[in-house]
C-alpha atoms as a printed R data frame, in Angstrom:
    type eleno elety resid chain resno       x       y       z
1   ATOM     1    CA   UNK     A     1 -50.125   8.761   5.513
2   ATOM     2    CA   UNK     A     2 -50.339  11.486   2.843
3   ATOM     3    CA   UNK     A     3 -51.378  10.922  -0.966
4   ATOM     4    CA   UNK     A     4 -51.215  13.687  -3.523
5   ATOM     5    CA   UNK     A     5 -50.435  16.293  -0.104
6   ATOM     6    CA   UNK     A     6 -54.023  15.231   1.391
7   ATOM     7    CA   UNK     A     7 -54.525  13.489   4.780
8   ATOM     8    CA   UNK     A     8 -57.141  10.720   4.549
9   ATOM     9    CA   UNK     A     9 -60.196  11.345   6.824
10  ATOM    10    CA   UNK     A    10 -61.670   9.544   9.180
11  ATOM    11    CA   UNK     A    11 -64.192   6.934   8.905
12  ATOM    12    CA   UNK     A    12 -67.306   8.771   9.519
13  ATOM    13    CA   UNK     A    13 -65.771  11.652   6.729
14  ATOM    14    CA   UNK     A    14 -66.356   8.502   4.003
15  ATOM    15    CA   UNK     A    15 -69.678   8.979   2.340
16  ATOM    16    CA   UNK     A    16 -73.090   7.821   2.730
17  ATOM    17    CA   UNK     A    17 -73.106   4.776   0.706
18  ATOM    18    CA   UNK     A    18 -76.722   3.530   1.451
19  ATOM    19    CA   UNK     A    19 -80.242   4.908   1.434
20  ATOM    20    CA   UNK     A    20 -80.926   5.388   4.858
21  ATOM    21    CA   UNK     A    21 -78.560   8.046   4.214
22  ATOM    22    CA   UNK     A    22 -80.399   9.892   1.233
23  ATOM    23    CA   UNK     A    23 -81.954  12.656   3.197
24  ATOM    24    CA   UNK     A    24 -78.476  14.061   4.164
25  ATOM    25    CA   UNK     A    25 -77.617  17.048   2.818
26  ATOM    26    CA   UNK     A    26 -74.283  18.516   1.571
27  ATOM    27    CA   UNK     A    27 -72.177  20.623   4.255
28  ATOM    28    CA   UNK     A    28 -71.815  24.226   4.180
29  ATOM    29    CA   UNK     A    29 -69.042  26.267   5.137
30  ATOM    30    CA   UNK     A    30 -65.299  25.842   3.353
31  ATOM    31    CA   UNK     A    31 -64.304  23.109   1.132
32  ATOM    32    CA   UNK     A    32 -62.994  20.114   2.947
33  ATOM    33    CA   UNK     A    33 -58.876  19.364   2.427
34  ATOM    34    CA   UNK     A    34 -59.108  15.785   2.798
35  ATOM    35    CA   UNK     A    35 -60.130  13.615  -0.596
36  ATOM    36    CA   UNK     A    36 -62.420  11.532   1.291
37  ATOM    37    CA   UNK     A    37 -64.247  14.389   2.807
38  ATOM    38    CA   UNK     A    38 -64.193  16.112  -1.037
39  ATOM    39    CA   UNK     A    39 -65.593  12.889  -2.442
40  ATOM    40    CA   UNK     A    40 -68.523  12.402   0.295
41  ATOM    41    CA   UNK     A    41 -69.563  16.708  -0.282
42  ATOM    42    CA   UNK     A    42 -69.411  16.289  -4.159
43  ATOM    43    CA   UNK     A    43 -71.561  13.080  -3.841
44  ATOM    44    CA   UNK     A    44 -73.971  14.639  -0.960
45  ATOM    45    CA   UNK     A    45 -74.358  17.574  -2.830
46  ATOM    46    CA   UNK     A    46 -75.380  15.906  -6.564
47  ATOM    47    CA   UNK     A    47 -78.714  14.940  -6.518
48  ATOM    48    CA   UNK     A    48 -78.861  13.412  -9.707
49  ATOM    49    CA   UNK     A    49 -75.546  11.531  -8.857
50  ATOM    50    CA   UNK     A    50 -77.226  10.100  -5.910
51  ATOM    51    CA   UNK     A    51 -80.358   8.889  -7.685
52  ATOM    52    CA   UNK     A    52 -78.532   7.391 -10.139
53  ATOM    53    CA   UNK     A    53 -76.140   5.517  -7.729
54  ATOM    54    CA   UNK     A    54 -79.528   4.525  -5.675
55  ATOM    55    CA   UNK     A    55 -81.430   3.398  -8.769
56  ATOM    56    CA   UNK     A    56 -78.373   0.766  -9.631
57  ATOM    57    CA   UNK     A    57 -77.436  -0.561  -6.094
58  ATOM    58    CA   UNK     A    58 -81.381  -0.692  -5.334
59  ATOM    59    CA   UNK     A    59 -81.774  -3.455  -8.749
60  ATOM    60    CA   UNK     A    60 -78.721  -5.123  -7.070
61  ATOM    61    CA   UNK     A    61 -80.120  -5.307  -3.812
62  ATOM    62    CA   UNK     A    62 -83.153  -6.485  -4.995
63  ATOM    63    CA   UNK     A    63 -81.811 -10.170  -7.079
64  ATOM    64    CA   UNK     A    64 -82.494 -13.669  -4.822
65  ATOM    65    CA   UNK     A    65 -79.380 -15.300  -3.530
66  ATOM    66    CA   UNK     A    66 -80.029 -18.602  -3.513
67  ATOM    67    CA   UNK     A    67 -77.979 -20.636  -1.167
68  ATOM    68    CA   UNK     A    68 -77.442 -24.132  -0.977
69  ATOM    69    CA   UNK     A    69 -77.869 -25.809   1.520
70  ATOM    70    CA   UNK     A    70 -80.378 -23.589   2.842
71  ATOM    71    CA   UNK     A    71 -79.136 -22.919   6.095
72  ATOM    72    CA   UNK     A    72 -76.105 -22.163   5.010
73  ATOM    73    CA   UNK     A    73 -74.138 -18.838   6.815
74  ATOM    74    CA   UNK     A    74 -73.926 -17.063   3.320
75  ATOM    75    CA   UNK     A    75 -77.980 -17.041   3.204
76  ATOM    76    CA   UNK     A    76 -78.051 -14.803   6.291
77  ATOM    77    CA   UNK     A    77 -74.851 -12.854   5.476
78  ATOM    78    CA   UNK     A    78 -75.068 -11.496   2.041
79  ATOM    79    CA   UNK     A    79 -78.755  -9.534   2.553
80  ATOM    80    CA   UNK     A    80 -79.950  -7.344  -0.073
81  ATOM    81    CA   UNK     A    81 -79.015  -4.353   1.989
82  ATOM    82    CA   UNK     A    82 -74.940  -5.778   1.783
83  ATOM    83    CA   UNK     A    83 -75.552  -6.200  -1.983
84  ATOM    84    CA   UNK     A    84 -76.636  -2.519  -1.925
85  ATOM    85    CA   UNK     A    85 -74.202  -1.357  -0.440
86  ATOM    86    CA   UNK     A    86 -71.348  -2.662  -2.181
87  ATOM    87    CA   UNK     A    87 -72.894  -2.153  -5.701
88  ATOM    88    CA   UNK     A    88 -72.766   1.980  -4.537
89  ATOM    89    CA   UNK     A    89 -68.895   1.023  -3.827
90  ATOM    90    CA   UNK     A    90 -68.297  -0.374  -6.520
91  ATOM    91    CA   UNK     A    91 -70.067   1.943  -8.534
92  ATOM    92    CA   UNK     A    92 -68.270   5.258  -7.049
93  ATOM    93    CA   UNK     A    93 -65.121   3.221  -6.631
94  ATOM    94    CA   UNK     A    94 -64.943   2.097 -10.527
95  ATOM    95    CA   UNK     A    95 -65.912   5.870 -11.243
96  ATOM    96    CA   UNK     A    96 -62.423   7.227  -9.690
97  ATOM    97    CA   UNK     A    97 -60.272   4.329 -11.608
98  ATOM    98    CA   UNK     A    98 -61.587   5.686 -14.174
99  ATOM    99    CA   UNK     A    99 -60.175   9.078 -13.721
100 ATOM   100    CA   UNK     A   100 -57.235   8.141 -12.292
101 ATOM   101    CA   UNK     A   101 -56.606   6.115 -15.793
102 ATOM   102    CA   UNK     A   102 -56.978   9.195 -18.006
103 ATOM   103    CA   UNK     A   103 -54.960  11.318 -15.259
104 ATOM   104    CA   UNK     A   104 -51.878   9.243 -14.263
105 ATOM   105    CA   UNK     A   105 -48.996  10.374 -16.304
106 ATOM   106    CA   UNK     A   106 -51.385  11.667 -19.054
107 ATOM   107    CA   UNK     A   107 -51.204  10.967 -22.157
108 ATOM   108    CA   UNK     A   108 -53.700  12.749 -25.474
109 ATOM   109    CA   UNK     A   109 -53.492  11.985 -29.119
110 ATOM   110    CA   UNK     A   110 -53.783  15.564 -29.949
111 ATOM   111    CA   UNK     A   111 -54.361  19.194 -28.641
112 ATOM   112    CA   UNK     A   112 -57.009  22.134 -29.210
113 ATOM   113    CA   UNK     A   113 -59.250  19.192 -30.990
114 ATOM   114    CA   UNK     A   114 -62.613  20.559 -31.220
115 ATOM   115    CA   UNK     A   115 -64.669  17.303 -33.264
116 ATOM   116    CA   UNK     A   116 -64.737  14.406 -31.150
117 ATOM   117    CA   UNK     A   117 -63.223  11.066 -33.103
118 ATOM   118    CA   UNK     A   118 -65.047   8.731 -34.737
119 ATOM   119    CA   UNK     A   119 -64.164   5.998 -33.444
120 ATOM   120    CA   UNK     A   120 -62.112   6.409 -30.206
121 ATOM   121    CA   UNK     A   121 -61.041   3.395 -28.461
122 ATOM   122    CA   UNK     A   122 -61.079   3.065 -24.947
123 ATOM   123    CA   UNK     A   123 -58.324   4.740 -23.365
124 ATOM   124    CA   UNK     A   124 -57.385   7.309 -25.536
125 ATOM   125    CA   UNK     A   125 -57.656  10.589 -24.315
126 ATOM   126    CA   UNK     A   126 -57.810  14.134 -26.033
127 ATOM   127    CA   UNK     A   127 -57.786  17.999 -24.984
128 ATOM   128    CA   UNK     A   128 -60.726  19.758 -26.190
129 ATOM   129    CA   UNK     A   129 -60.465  23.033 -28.416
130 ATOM   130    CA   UNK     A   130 -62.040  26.156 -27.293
131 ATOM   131    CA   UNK     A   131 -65.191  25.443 -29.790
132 ATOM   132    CA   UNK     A   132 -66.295  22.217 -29.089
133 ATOM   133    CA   UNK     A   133 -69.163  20.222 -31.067
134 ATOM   134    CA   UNK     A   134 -71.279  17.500 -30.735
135 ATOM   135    CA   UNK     A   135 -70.677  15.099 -27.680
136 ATOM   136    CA   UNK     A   136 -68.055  17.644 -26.372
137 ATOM   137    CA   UNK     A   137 -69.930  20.865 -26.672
138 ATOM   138    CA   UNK     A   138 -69.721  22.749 -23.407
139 ATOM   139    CA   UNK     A   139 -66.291  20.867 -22.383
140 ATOM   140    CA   UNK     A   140 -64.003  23.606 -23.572
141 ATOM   141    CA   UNK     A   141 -60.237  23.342 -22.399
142 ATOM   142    CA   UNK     A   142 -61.108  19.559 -20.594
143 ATOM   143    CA   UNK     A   143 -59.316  16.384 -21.031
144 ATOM   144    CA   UNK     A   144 -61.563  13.817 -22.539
145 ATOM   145    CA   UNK     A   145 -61.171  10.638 -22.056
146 ATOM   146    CA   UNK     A   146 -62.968   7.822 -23.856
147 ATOM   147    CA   UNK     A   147 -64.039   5.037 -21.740
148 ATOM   148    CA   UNK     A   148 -66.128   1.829 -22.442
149 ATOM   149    CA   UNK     A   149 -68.742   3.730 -20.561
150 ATOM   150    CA   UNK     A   150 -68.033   6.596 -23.153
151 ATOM   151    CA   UNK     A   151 -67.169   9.905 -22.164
152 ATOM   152    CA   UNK     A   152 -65.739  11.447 -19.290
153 ATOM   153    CA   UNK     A   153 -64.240  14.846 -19.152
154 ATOM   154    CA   UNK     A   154 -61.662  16.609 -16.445
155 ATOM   155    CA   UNK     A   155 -61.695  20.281 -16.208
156 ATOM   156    CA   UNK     A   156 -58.124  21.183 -16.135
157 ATOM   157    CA   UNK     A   157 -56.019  23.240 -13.244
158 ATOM   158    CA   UNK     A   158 -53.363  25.674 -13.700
159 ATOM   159    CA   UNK     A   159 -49.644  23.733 -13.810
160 ATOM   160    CA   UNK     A   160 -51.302  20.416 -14.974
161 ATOM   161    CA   UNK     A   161 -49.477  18.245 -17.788
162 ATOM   162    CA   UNK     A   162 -49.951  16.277 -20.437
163 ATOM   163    CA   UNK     A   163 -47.788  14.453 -22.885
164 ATOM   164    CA   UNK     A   164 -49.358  15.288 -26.810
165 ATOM   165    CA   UNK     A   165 -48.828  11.926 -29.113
166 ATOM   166    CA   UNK     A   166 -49.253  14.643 -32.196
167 ATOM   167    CA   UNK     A   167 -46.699  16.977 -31.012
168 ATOM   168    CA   UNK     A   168 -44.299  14.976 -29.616
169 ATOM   169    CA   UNK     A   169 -44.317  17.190 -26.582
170 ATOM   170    CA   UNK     A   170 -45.924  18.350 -23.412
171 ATOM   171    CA   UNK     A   171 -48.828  20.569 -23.554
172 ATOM   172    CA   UNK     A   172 -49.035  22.354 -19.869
173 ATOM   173    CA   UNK     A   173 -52.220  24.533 -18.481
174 ATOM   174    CA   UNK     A   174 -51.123  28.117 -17.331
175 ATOM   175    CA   UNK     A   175 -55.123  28.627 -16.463
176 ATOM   176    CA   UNK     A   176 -56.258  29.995 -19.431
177 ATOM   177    CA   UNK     A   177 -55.045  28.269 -22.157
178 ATOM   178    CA   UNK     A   178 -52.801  24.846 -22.995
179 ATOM   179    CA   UNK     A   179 -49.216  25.637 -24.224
180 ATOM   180    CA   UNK     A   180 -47.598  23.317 -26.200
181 ATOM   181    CA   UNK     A   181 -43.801  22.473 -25.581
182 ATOM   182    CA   UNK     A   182 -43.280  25.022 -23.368
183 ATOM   183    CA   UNK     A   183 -40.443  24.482 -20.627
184 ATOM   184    CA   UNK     A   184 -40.508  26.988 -17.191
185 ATOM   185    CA   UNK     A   185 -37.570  26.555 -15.022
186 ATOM   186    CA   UNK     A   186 -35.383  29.314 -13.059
187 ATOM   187    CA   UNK     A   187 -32.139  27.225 -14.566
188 ATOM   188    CA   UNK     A   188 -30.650  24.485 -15.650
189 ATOM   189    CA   UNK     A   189 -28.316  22.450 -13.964
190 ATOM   190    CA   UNK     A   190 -25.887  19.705 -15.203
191 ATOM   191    CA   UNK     A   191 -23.780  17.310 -13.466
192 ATOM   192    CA   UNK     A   192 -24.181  19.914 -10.498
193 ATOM   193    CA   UNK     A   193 -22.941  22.701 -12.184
194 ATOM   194    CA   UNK     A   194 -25.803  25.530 -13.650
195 ATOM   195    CA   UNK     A   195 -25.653  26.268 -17.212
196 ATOM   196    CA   UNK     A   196 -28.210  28.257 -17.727
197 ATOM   197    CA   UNK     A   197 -30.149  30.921 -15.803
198 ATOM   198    CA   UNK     A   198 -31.813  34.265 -15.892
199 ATOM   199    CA   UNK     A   199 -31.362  36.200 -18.096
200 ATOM   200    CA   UNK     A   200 -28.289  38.595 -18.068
201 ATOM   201    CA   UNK     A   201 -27.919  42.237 -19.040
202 ATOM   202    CA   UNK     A   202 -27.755  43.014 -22.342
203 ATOM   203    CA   UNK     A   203 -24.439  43.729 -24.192
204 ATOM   204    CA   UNK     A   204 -24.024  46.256 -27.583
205 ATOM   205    CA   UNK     A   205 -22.257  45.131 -30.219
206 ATOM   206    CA   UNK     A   206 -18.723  46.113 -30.482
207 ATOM   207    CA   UNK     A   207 -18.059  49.576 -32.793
208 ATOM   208    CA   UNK     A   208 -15.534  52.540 -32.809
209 ATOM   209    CA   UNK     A   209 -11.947  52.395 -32.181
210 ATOM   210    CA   UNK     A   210  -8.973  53.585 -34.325
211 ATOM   211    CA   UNK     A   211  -8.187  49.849 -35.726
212 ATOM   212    CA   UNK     A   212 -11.343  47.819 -35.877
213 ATOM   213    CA   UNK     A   213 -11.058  44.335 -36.772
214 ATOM   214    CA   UNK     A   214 -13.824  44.128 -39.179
215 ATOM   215    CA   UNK     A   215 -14.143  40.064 -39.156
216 ATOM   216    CA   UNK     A   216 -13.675  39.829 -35.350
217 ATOM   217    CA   UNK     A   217 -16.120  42.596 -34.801
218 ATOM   218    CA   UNK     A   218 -18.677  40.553 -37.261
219 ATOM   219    CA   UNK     A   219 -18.650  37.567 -35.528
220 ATOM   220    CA   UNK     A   220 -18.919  38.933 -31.876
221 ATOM   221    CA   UNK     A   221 -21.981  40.751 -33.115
222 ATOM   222    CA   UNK     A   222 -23.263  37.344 -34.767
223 ATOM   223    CA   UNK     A   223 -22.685  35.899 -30.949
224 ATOM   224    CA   UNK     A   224 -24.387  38.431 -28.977
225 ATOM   225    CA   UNK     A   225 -27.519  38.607 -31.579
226 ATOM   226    CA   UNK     A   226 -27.748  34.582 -30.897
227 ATOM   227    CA   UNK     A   227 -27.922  35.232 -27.115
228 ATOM   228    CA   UNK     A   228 -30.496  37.772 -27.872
229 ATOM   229    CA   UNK     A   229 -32.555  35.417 -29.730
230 ATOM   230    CA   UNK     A   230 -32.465  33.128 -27.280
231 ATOM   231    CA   UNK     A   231 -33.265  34.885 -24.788
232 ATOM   232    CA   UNK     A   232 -29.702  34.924 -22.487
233 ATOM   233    CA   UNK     A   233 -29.359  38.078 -22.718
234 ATOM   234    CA   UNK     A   234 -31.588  41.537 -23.039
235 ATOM   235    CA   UNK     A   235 -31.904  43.297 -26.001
């Protein structure tokens, strides 16, 4: 099965979720195409995200469970090193939903915002200006989205969208900058027929002749200086 054009790896391409596993290093060599295998070299490769992960699952792993009675199958089952280990799934796992909230059909309150809100609720998601301040300096161009963890930011990619709450229209990435309301598109096409396209030659505007028509000749200029501001035609 594909998602979002990647193949999910295999088993052993999932990452190192417990610390037996903290000595392994990141791979070399090109980035992987599958998410998993992304996922496992971003984690494997962040030191300070794999302290932090170990630090939290380790305090998990390390709380009694009581079990009553006390032979019960549950007191040999759930071990502190099966506590661990989920708590670092859970932890990583919660991260992504977290993305995947602010990314799914994306929605901001405003664009080119460079003073992050007072009092953002979680949710709500903004794209940064190109002079950021206080908890967004050095975020530039991202997406930031408030959480109740507080705030996470997306560096964007060229062709991603995002629908602006202010504007009442999509702001799109070309790779340098976000564009607001901008629509690319070879034509359009309704009820199978194309309407419009690329852009044609461009006509003058009528003139000489031994009998002009000066109201006719008016208005076909006031035509042909519409499709030129619009764009259907070349100057």
């Amino acid at each position: 099965m594909r998602l979002f054009n990647f193949r999910p790896a295999r088993a052993t391409a999932r990452p190192a979720l417990t610390r037996a596993f903290g000595s392994v290093q990141a791979p070399h060599g090109d980035w992987p195409q599958a998410y998993e295998a992304q996922v496992r070299a971003a984690y494997l490769g962040n030191a300070v995200a794999q302290r932090a992960v170990r630090i939290v699952a380790e305090g998990a792993g390390s709380v009694t469970v009581d079990a009553t009675p006390d032979d019960h199958p549950a007191a040999v089952l759930v071990s502190g090193a099966l506590v661990e280990t989920i708590a670092t799934h859970l932890l990583l796992h919660n991260e992504a939903l977290a993305r995947i909230d602010a990314l799914l059909q994306p929605v901001v309150e405003a664009v080119s915002v460079n003073v992050p809100p007072a009092s953002p609720v979680p949710g709500q998601c903004w794209i940064v200006g190109t002079t950021p301040s206080g908890e967004w300096n050095g975020q530039a161009l991202a997406i930031a989205a408030y959480t109740d963890d507080g705030w996470r930011f997306v560096a964007p990619r060229a062709g991603m969208r995002a629908w602006s709450l202010a504007d009442t229209v999509p702001a799109m990435f070309d790779g340098a900058g976000w564009t607001l309301g901008a629509l690319h598109a070879r034509k359009v096409i309704v009820d199978g027929v194309t309407v419009v396209g690329a852009q044609q030659s461009g006509v003058v505007n009528p003139s000489g002749g031994t009998a002009p028509d000066t109201e006719a000749r008016a208005a076909i200029s006031a035509i042909l200086g519409a499709l030129r501001a619009h764009g259907l035609i070349a100057s």
